[in-house]
N, C-alpha and C positions, 0 to 999 in steps of 0.2 A: 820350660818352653824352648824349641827349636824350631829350625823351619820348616823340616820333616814333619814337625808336629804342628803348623803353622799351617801347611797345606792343605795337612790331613783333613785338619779342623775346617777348612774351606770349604774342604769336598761333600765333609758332613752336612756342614751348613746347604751345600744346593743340593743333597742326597736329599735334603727334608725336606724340599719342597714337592713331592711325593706324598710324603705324609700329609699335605694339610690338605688335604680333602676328605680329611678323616675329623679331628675336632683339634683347637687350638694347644688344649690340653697335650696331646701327643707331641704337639712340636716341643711345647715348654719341656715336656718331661726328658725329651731324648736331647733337646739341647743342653739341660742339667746334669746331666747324665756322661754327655761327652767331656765337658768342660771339665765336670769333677774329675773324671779319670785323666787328663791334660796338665792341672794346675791342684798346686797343694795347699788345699783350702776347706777349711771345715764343712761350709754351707755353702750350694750354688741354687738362688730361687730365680724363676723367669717370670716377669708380670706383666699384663696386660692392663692398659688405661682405660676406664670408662669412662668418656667424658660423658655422658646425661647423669651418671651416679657421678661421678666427680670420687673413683676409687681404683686400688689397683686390686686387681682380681690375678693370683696366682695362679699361675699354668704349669706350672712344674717347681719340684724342691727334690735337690741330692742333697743328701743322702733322704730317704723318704721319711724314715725317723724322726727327722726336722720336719718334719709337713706342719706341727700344730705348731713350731715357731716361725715359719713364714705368715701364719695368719695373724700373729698378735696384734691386738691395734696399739699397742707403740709401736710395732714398726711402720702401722700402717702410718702412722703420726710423721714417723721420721722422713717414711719415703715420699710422703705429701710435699716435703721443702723441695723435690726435686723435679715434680710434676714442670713438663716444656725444658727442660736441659738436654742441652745439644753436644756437651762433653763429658769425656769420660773422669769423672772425680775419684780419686782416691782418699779418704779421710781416715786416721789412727784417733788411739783417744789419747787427750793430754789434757791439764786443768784448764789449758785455755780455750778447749774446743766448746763450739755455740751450742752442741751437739753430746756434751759430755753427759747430763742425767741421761736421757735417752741411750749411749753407749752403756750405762752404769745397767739400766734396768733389761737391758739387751743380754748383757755378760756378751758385750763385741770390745775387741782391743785394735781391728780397725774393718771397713769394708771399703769395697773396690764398687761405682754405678758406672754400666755403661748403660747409655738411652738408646733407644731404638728408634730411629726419627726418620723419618721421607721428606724432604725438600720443608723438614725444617717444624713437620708435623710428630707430636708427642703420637707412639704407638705401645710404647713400655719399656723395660731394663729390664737388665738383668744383674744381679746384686751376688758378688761374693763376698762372704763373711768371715772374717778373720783366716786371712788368705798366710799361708806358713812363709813362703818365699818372697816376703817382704821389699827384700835388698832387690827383686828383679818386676819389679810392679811395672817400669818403665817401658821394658820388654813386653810388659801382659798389654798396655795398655795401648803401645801401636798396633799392637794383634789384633786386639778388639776394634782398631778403628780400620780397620781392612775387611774387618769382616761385619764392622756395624749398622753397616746399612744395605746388605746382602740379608744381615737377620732382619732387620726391620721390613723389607718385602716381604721375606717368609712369613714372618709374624701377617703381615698384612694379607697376604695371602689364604694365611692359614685361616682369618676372620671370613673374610668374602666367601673361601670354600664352605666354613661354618652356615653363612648367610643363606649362600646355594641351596645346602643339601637342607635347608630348612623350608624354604621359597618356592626349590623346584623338585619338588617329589619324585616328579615321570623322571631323570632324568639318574635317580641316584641309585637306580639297579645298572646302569651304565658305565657310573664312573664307581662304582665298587669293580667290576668287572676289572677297569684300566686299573684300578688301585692294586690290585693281585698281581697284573702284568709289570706295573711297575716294582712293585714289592719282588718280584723275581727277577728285573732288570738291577735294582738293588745291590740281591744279594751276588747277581752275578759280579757286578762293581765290586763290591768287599774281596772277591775273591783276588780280581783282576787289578788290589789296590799296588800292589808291590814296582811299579812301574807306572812313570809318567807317562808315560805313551797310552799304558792298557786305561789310566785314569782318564784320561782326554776321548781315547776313542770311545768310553762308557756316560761321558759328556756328554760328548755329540748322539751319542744316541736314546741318552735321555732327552735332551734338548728336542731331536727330532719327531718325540714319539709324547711330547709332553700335551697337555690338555689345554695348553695356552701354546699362542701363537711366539716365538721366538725367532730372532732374527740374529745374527753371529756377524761382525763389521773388523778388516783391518785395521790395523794404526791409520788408514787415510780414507778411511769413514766408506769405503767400497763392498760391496756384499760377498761374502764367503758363504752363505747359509740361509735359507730359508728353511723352516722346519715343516714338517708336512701337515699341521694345524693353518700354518699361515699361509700355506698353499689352497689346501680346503676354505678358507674364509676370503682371500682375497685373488685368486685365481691365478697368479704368478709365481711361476720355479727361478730356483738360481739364475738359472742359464735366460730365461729373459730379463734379467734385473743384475747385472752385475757392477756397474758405475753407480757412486750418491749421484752423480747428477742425474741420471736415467732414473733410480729413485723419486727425488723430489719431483721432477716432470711426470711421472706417471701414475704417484700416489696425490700428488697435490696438484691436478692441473691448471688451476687456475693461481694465475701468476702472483697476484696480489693476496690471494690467503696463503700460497707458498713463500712469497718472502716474509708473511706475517712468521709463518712457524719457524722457517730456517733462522730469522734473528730470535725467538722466543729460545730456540736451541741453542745456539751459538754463546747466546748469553748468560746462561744457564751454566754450559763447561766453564765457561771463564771465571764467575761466579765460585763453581766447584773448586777448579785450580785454585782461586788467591785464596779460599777460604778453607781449603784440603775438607772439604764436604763429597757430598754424593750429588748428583745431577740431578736428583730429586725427581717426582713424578708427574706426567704433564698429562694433560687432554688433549686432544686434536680430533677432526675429523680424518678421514681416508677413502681416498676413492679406489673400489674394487674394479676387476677386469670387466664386469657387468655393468659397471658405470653407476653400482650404486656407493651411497657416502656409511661409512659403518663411523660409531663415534668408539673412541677407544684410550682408556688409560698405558702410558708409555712409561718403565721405570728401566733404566740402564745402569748397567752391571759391570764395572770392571773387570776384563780378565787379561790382567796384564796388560799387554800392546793391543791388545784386541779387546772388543766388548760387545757383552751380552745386551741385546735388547728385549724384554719382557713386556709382550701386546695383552690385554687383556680390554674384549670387545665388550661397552658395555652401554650398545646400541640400543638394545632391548633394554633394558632397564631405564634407559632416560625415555624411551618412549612409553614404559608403562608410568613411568613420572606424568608425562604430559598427558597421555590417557587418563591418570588418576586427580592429575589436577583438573583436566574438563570435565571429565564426571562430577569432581567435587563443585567447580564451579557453577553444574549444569543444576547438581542437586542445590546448593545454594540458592540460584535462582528460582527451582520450583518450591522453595519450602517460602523464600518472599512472599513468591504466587498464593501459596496454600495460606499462609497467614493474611494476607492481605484479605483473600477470597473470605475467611474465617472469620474477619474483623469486620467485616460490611456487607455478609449475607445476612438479610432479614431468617436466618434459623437458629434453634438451639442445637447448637452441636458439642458432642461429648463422647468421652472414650473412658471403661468402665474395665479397672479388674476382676475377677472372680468374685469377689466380695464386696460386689457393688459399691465399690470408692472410686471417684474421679480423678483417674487420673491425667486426663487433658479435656480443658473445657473454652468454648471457644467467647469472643468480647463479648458477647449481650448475656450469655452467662455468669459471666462474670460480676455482669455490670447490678446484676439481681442481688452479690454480697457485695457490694462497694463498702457497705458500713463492716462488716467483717472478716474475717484471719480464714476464711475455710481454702485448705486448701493441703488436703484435699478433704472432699467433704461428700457424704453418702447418698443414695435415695433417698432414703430415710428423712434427710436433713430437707429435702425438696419436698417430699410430697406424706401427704396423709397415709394410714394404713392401707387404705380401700386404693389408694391408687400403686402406692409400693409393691402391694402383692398381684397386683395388676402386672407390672412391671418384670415382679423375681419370676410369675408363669412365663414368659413370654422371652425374659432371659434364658430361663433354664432349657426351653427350649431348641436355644441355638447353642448354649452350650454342651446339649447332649449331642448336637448335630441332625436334630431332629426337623430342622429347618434353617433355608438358607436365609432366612428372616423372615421378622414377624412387625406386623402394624396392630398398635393399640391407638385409642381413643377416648379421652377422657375433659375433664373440668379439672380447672387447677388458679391456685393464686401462688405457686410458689414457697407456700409456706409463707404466704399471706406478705411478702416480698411485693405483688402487687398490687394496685389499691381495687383492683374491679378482678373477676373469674374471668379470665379466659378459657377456650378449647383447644387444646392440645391434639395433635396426631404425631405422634410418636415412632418412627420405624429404627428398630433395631435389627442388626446383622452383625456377623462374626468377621473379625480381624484375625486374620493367621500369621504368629509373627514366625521369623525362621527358627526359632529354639521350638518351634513345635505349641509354643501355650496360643491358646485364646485368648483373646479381647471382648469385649461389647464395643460396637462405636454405635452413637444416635444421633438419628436427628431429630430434631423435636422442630414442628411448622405450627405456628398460629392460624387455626381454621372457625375462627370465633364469626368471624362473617359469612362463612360458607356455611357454619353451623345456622346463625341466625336464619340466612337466605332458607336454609331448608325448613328450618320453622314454621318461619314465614310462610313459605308455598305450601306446608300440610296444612296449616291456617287454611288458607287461601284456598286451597283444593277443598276442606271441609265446606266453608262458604259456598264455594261455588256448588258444589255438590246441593246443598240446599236451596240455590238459586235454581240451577237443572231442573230438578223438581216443580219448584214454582212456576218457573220461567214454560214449563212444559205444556203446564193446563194455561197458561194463559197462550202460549201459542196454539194449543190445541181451539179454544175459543178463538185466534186472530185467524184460525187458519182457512174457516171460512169467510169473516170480513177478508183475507188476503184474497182468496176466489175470487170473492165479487169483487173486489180492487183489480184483480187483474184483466176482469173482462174493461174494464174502465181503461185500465193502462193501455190495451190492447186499442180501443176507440182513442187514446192519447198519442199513443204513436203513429195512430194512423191521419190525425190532425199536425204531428209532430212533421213525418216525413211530407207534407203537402207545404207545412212552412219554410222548412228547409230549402225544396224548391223554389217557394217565392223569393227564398234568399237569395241563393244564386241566380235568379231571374236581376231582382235587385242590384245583385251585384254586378252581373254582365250589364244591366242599365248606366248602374255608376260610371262603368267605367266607359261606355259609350257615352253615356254625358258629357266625360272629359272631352272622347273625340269631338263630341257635340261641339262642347264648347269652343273648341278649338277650332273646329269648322267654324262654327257663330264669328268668331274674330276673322277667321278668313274674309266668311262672306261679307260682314261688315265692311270692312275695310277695302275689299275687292266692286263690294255696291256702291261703293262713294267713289273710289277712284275710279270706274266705269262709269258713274252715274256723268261726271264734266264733259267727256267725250262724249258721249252720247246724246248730251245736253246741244253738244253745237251741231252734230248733225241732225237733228231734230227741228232745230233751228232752221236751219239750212235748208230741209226737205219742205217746212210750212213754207219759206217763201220762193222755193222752186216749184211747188205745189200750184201757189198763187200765181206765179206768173205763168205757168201750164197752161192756167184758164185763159187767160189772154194769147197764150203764143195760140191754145188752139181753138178760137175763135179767127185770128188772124187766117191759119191754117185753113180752116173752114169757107173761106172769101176765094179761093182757087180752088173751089169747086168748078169742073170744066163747063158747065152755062153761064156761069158767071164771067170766066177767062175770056169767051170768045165776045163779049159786047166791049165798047169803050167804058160805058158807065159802069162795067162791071169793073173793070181795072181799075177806074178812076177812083171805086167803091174802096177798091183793095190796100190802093193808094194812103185813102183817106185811113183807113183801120188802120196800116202800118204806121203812121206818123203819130197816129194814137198810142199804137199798143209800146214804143218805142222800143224798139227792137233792139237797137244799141248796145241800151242798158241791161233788158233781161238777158244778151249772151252775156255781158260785162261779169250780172250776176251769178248767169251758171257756171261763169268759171271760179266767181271767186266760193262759191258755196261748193261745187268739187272738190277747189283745196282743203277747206276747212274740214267737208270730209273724210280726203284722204288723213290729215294731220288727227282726225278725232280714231279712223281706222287703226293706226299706227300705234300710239298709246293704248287703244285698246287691245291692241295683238300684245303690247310688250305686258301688261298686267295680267293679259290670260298666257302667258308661257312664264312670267314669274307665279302663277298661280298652279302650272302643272306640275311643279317641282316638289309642291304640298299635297299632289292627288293619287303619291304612290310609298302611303304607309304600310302598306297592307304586301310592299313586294317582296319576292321569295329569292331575290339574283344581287348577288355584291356587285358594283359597279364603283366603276371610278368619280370622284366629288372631288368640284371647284369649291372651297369650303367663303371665299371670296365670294364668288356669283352668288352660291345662296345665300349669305348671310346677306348681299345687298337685296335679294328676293323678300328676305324676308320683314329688309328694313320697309320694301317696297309696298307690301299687304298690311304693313301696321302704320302708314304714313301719318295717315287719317288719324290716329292716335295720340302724335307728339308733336305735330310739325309745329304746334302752335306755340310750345313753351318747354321742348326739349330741345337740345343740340347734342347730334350725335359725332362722333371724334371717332374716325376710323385710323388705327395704329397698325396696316399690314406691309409682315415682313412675308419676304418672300421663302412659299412653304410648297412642297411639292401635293398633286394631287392624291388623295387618298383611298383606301379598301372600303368602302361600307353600304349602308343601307339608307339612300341618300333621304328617304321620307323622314326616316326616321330620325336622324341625324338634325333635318330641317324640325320638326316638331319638336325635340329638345332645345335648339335654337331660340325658336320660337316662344318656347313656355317662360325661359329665361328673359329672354327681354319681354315678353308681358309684364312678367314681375315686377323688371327693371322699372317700366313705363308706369306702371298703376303706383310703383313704391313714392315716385315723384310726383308731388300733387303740385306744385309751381312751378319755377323755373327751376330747370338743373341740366344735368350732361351725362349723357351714357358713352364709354370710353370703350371701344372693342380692339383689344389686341392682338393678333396672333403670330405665332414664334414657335420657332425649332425647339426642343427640348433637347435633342441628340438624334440620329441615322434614324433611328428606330417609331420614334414620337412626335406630332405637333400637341401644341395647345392651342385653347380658345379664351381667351380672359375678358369677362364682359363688367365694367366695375359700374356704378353708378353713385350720386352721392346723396340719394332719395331718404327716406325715415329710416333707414337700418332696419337688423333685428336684434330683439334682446336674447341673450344665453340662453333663458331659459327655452323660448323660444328656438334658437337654433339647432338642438341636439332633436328635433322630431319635424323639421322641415320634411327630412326624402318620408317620414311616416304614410303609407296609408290613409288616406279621410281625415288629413291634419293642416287645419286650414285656420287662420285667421280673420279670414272676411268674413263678412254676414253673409246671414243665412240668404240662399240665393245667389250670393255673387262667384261660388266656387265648392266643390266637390271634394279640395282637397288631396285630389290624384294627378296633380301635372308634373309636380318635383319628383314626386315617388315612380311614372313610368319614365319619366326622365332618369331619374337614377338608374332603374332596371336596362334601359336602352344600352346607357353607357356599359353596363357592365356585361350586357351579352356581348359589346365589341371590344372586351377586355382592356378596355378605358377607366377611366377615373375621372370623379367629380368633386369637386371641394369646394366648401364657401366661405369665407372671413367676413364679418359683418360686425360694425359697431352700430347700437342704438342711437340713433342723430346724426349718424356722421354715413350712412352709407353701406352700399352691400356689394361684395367681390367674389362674382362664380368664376374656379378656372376648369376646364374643361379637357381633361387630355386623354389622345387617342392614340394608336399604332396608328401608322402608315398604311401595314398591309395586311389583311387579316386570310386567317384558314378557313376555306366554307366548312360549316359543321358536318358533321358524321353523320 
């Protein structure tokens, strides 16, 4: 070994990374290859670690003659002790080595292991076997540690190339294409090797033209080089990027993931230096000039004062990670789905190979061998002959492709699995799996009721069919009684529509009897309070009547033959003292007054009595709701005065929109009630009150016999009356109700049995004439 040779050997090593987009094999072999011709050594083998097989899989042996002693499993045995070592061991044999049967059955007197390791990661060795130049192992073995983790990238490289060209098909008529270019860039290097200069410049132009992105940094971490991969991927030339710090800002802009990585780095070299290791390989993201993030493995390369940075973008691939993990998760979820669905649909469902075996059958299938192992388990084993070849028709069908499916129908127990026959419908159709074979998949439905149902109706259809029949001559016999029925019907309906009328005749009486009746209480009570005033003018007129006769007798004595005599005068005289004249003016005045005072009360009973003589009116007007209800205390006086006391509670409420007759007749019916519910003494309490801007009430309470519940849920009824026969119609509350609600009011009542009855009565203010 020399340093000439030391170089050489360098150059090789990054000459190879060329090669590994070809198979790992090629690097091992050419690296065996070099080495052997560099150092004097029997055997040079290069291996590869499997970790899922936990083996070292040989990639090259010099001399090749040796190829079937690199494979022996004693060595494989030996090189297992060395599986994750990170230095370079040199072992000889001697009685005390741990290692000595295994040398004995090798025929080794010593080997040399360098590891190939990335930030600490086992990728393989390379193993020289009884190496001639013993005395300078020392020499071989910093050589190897300058170049050991230069191979170990390559190695690593050469796998992922491996992976590529296996992954990405479209893409390896491409980089064969680069692999020729470079193969010719190569040879041109070998020729150009005689000179450091021509070595360097066949460097950089490998570096430039390489299929990974490379990046070239002074001793003071500043850029010399972007390669034209790393310009295609992230949009940036030398000349816009020449300071690390213009770097880190531009590829890391965000400050807080940028001083994540700059210490991840930092501490990584310092790590490298105390531990004379390699900087090992790191992940990061990178922000491109398009401002998107690519994720990318980073493995750095000593080259003297300066170093190699090797990008390798492996954006796509974590993304078809996370793509294949949501797929997988998504499929996870729908097979849940599908089992779930499978486990708790009332069907038989089942998936059938060529030779009618089960091979997926769903829970209530199952649940028909709970007592037995089948599994899988045939037609055959489910159903009788007569329904299996039922069955093989119907399969065979889909298996020739002669239908997209097929529906059978049949009786079945299962294979007598259950205790009664059900009806089976049965639909099979063809499963296409991607290897091209068919499937059967079925569902089987329980239609034992559907079956019955039809049964049943052919039943039923026969029957009636024989009823049809019967049914026909006897309607053929009714179909004359129906004739002469219908001239009957005909004189029925014509008695029917004459009743009708009377009805509504009836009805329009009913309901005038209310008014009736309501008039009745008017006039009543209107005839008595009329009747006392008129009682004293009446009075009054008998004994102005009677003194008439006297004044005109008097009158009659000055007739003028009479005037002109004395004895006529004296005559006149004498009558006057008679007739005493005095007292009958005395009297006519005081009979005047009496009749003005009987005039008076009678004009105020007939103007509280006009306020009731306009039910019938067509015009909203303004109502003193005050004035009337003393109106209409005023027409029922006659009724209570003797043993009711009435309690007037008015707040002051503005005058209101309505139909003031009407208004008065709901009034009105209400305190009937009030007055007739009180057979003794008691008290009717009238109050009325603002409810808000919009609203008054009327609240009329009384503490008379009550009603009882059952009673009060059909009080506003129609013809729902409590009194005898004769004392009521049953229709005061019910047009009272209707009143209120054409003036979009409300009526409500509270009432206890024994204890009394509470109507409250609420109205707008101001209403809309109808449409």
């Amino acid at each position: 070994m020399n340093d000439r040779a030391d170089i050489y050997l360098l150059y090789s090593i990054i000459e190879n990374i060329l090669r590994t987009a070809e198979t790992p094999a090629g690097f091992g072999n050419y690296l065996s290859e070099q080495i052997k011709s560099l150092i004097g050594v029997v055997t040079v083998s290069v291996y590869s670690y499997d970790e899922v097989d936990e083996h070292f899989v040989n990639l090259g042996v010099c001399p090749t003659r040796n190829s079937d002693f690199a494979k022996q499993p004693e060595l494989q045995m030996l090189l297992q002790n060395f599986v994750g070592e990170t230095r370079n061991l040199y072992l000889e044999m001697n009685p005390d080595s741990p290692y000595k049967k295994e040398f004995q059955e090798l025929n080794l007197d010593n080997i040399l292991i360098m590891p190939l390791t990335i930030a600490e990661h086992f990728e393989g060795l390379i193993l020289l076997c009884n190496v001639f130049d013993n005395h300078n192992i020392k020499n071989i073995i910093e050589t190897f540690t300058r170049i050991s983790s230069l191979a170990a990238i390559v190695l690593r490289n050469s796998k992922l190339y491996n992976n590529l060209e296996k992954n990405v098909k479209k893409r390896t008529e491409e980089l064969q294409k680069k692999n020729e270019e470079y193969r010719r860039i190569y040879k041109d290097m070998l020729i150009a090797k005689e000179t450091a200069e021509e070595n360097e410049r066949y460097l950089l132009k490998l570096i430039k033209k390489s299929p990974l992105p490379m990046v070239i940094t002074d001793e003071n971490q500043d850029i010399e080089l972007f390669n034209t991969k790393f310009t295609k991927l992230f949009g940036y030339t030398t000349q816009d990027v020449r300071k690390a710090e213009r770097w880190w800002q531009i590829f890391y802009p965000d400050e807080n993931y940028r001083n994540l990585v700059k210490n991840s780095w930092n501490t990584a070299f310092e790590n490298a230096i105390e531990n004379n290791t390699d900087v090992g390989m790191q992940i990061w993201d990178m922000t491109t000039k398009k401002g998107e993030e690519r994720t990318c493995e980073f493995y750095m390369v000593p080259l003297g004062k300066k170093n190699l940075l090797i990008i390798n973008d492996i954006t796509e691939q974590r993304r078809d990670r996370v793509r294949l993990n949501r797929a997988k998760n998504e499929a996870e979820q729908a097979q849940i789905l599908f089992n779930s669905f499978m486990k708790h649909a009332p069907i038989y469902a089942y998936i059938e190979n060529e030779k009618h075996e089960q091979i997926y059958h769903n829970h209530r299938v199952w649940n028909l061998f709970n007592d037995k192992n089948y599994n899988p388990f045939s037609t055959n084993e489910l159903f009788d002959d007569k329904q299996s070849e039922i069955l093989r028709v119907a399969s065979g069908k889909i298996l020739k492709r002669e239908s997209q499916y097929e529906e059978v129908e049949f009786s079945t127990t299962f294979d007598d699995k259950l205790k009664e026959e059900i009806w089976v419908k049965d639909i099979i159709f063809p499963i296409q799996m991607p290897n091209g074979r068919v499937l059967l998949g079925g569902i089987a439905i329980d239609v034992t009721q559907e079956k019955l149902v039809k049964e049943g109706l052919l039943q039923h259809q026969s029957q009636l069919e024989k009823l049809v029949k019967l049914r026909t001559r006897e309607l053929e016999e009714l179909n004359e009684n129906l004739r002469r029925a219908n001239i009957a019907l005909n004189i029925q309906k014509t008695e029917l529509q004459n009743t009708l009328e009377n009805l509504h005749k009836t009805q329009t009486q009913l309901i005038q009897s209310e008014k009736m009746a309501s008039l009745g209480i008017l006039v009543a009570g209107v005839a008595h309070e009329i009747n006392n005033p008129v009682n004293f003018i009446n009075s009054s007129l008998t004994g102005i009547k009677n003194n008439l006769e006297y004044l005109s007798a008097y009158l009659k004595s000055y007739r003028e033959p009479d005037i002109k005599s004395e004895q006529g005068l004296d005559e006149i005289k004498i009558k006057g003292k008679e007739a005493n004249l005095d007292d009958i003016l005395e009297m006519f005045k005081r009979s005047v007054e009496i009749i003005e005072i009987g005039i008076q009360r009678t004009t105020k009973i007939v103007k509280s009595l006009r306020s009731f003589a306009r039910s019938d009116e067509k015009e909203l007007s303004r109502y003193n709701i005050h004035e009337n209800i003393d109106n209409t205390l005023l027409i029922l006086y006659n009724q209570y005065k003797n043993h009711i006391e009435v309690k007037k509670n008015y707040n002051t409420i503005p005058l209101i929109t309505c139909y003031p007759g009407q208004i008065n007749q709901v009034v009105m019916n209400v305190l009937t009630n009030a007055i007739h519910a009180i057979k003794e003494k008691g008290t009717i309490t009238i109050t009325t009150e603002n409810i808000d801007k919009q609203t008054i009430a009327i609240i009329i309470e009384d503490d008379g016999e009550g009603i009882s519940s059952e009673v009060l849920g059909h009080i506003f009824d129609p013809f729902y009356t409590t009194k005898a026969v004769g004392k009521g119609t049953g229709l005061g509350l019910s047009i009272s109700y209707n009143i209120i609600k054409e003036h979009k009011g409300e009526i409500h009542v509270n009432s206890t049995k024994g204890k009394g009855s509470c109507f409250k009565i609420i109205l707008p203010i101001t209403q809309n004439k109808p449409t």
